[in-house]
N, CA and C atoms as a LAMMPS dump frame, in Angstrom:
ITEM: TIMESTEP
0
ITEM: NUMBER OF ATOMS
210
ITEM: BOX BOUNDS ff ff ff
-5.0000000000000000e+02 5.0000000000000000e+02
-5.0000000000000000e+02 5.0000000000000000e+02
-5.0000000000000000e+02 5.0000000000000000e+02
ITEM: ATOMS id mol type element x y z
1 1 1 N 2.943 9.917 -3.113
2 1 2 C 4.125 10.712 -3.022
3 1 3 C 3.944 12.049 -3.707
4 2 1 N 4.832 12.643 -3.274
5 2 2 C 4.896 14.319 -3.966
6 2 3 C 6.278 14.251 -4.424
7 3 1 N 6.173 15.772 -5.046
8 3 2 C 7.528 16.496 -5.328
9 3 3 C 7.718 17.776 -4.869
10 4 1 N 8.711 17.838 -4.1
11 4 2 C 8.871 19.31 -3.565
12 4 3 C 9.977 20.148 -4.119
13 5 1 N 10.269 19.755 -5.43
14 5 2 C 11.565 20.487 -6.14
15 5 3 C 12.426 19.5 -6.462
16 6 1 N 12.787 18.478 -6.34
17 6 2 C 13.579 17.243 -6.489
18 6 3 C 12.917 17.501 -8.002
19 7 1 N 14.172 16.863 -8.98
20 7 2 C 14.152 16.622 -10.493
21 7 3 C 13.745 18.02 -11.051
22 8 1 N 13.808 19.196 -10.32
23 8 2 C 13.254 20.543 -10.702
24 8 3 C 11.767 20.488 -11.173
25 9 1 N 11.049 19.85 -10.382
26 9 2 C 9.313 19.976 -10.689
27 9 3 C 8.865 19.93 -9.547
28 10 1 N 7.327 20.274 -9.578
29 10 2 C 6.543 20.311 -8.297
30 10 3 C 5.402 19.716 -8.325
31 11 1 N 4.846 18.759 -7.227
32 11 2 C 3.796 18.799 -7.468
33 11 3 C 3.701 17.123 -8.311
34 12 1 N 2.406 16.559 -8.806
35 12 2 C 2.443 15.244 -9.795
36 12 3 C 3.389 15.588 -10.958
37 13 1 N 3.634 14.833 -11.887
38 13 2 C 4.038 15.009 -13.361
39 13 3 C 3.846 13.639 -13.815
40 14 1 N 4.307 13.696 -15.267
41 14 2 C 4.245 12.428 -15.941
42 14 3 C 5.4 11.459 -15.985
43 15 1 N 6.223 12.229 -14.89
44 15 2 C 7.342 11.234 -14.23
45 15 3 C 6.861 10.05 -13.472
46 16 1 N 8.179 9.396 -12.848
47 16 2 C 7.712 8.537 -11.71
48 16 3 C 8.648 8.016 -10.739
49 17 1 N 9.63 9.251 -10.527
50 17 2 C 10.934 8.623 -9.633
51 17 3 C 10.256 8.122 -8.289
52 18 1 N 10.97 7.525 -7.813
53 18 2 C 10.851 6.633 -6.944
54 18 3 C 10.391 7.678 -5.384
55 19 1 N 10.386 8.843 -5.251
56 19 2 C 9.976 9.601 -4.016
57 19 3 C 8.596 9.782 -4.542
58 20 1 N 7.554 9.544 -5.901
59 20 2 C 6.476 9.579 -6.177
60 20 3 C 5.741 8.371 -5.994
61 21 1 N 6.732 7.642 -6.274
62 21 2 C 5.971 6.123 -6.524
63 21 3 C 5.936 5.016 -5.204
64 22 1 N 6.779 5.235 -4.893
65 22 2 C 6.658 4.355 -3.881
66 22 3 C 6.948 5.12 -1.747
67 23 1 N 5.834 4.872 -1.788
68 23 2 C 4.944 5.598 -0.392
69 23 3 C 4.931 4.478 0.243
70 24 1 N 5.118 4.552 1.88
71 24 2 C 5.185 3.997 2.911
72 24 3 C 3.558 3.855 3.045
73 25 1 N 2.788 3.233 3.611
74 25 2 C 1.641 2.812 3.999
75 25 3 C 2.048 2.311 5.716
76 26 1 N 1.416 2.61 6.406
77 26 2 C 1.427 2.605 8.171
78 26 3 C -0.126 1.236 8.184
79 27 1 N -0.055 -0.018 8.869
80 27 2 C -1.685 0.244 9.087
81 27 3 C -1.226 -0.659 10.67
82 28 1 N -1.772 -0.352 11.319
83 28 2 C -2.569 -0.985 13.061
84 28 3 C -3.738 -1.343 12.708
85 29 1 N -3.429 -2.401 13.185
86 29 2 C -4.718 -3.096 13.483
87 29 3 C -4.437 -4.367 14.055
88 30 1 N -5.837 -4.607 15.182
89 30 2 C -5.879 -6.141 16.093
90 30 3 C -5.59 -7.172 14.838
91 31 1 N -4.752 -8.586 15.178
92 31 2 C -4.307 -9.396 14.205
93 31 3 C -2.943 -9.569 13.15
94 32 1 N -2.437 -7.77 13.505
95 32 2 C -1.167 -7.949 12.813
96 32 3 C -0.159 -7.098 13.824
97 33 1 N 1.091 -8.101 13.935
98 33 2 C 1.978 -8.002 14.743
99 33 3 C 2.084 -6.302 14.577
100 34 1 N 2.99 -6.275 15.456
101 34 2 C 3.761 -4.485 15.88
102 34 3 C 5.009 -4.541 15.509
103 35 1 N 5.401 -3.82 14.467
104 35 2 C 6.677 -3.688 13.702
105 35 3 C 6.909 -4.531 12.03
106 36 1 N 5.82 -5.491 11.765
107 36 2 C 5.53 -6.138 10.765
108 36 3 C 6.438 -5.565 9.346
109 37 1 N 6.576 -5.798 8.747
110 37 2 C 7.365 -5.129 7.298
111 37 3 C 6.882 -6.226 6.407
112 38 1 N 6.144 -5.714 5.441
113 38 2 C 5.873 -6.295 3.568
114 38 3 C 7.415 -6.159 3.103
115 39 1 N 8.209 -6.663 2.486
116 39 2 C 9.344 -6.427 1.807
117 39 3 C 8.713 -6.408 0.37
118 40 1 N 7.533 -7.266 -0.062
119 40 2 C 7.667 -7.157 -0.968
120 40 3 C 6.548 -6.268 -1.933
121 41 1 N 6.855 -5.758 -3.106
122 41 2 C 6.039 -4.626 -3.589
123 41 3 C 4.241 -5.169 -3.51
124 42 1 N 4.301 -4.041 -3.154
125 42 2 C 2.629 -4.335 -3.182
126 42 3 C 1.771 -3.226 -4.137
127 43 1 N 0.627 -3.149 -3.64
128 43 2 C -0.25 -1.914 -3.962
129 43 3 C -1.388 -1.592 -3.567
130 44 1 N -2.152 -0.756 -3.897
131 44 2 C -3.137 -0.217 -2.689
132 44 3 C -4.646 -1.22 -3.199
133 45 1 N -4.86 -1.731 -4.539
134 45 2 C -5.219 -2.915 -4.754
135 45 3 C -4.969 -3.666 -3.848
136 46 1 N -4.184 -3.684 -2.837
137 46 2 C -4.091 -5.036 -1.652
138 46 3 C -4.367 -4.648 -0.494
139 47 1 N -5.2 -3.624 -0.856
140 47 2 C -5.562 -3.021 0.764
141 47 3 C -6.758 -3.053 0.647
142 48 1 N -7.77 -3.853 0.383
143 48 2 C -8.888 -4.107 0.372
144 48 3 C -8.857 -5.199 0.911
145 49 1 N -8.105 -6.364 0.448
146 49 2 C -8.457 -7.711 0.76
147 49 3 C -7.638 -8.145 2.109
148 50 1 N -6.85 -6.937 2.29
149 50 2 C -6.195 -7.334 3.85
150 50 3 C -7.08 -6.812 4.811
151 51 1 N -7.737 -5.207 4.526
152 51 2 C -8.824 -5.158 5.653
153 51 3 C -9.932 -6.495 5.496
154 52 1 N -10.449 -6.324 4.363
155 52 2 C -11.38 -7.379 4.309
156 52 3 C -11.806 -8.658 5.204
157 53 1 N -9.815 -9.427 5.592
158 53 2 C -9.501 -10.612 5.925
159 53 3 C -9.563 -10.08 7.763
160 54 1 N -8.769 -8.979 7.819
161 54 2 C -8.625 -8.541 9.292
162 54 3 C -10.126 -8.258 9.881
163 55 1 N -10.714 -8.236 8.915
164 55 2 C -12.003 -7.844 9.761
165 55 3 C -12.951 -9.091 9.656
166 56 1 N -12.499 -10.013 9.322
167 56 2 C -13.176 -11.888 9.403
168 56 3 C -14.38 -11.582 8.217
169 57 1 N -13.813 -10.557 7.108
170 57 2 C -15.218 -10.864 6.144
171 57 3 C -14.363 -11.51 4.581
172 58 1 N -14.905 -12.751 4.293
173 58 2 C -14.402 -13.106 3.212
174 58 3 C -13.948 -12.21 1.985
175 59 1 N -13.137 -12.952 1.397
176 59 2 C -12.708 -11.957 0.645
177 59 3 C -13.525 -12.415 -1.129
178 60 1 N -13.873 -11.302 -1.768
179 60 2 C -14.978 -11.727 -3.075
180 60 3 C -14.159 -12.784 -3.947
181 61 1 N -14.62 -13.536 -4.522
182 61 2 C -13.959 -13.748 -5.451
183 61 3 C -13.62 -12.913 -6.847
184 62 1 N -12.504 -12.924 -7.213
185 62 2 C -12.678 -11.704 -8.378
186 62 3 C -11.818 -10.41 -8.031
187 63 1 N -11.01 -10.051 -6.813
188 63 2 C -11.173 -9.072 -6.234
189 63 3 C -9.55 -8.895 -6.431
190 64 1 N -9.224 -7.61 -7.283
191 64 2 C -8.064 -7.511 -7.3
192 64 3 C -7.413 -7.331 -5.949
193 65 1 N -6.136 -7.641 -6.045
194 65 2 C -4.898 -7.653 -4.905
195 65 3 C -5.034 -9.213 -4.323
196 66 1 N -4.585 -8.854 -3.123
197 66 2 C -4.342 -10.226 -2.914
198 66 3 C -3.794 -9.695 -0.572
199 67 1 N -4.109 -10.047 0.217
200 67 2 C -4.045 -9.621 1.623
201 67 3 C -2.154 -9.898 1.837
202 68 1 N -1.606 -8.52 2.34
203 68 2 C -1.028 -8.854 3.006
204 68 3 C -0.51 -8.966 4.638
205 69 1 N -1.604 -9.525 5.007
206 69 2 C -1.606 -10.371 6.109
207 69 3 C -0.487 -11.168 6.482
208 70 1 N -0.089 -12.198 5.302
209 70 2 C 0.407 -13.5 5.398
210 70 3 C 2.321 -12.67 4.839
């Protein structure tokens, strides 16, 4: 996320309102429905182990996040 003048700043800061922090993520791909919605918080830590899974390669053990696939 950015800031485009909202809270009178621009740009990162050492804030974290919610138009910084929390960003929409888009992904397509064969294996996951069309229109799908995560409700629940995630993070980009979980975007490793969901390509990982979508692409039939195990996932490490050890490996932060967790796929949301399921």
């Amino acid at each position: 996320g950015e800031a485009f003048g909202e809270h009178d700043m621009l740009y990162h800061g050492r804030f974290v309102f919610p138009e910084m922090v929390h960003v929409p993520l888009l992904v397509r791909a064969e294996g996951l429905p069309r229109g799908g919605v995560v409700d629940t918080p995630c993070s980009l830590t979980d975007l490793a182990p969901t390509v990982l899974e979508l692409a039939g390669v195990p996932v490490p053990a050890g490996l932060d996040g967790v796929s949301l696939r399921h």
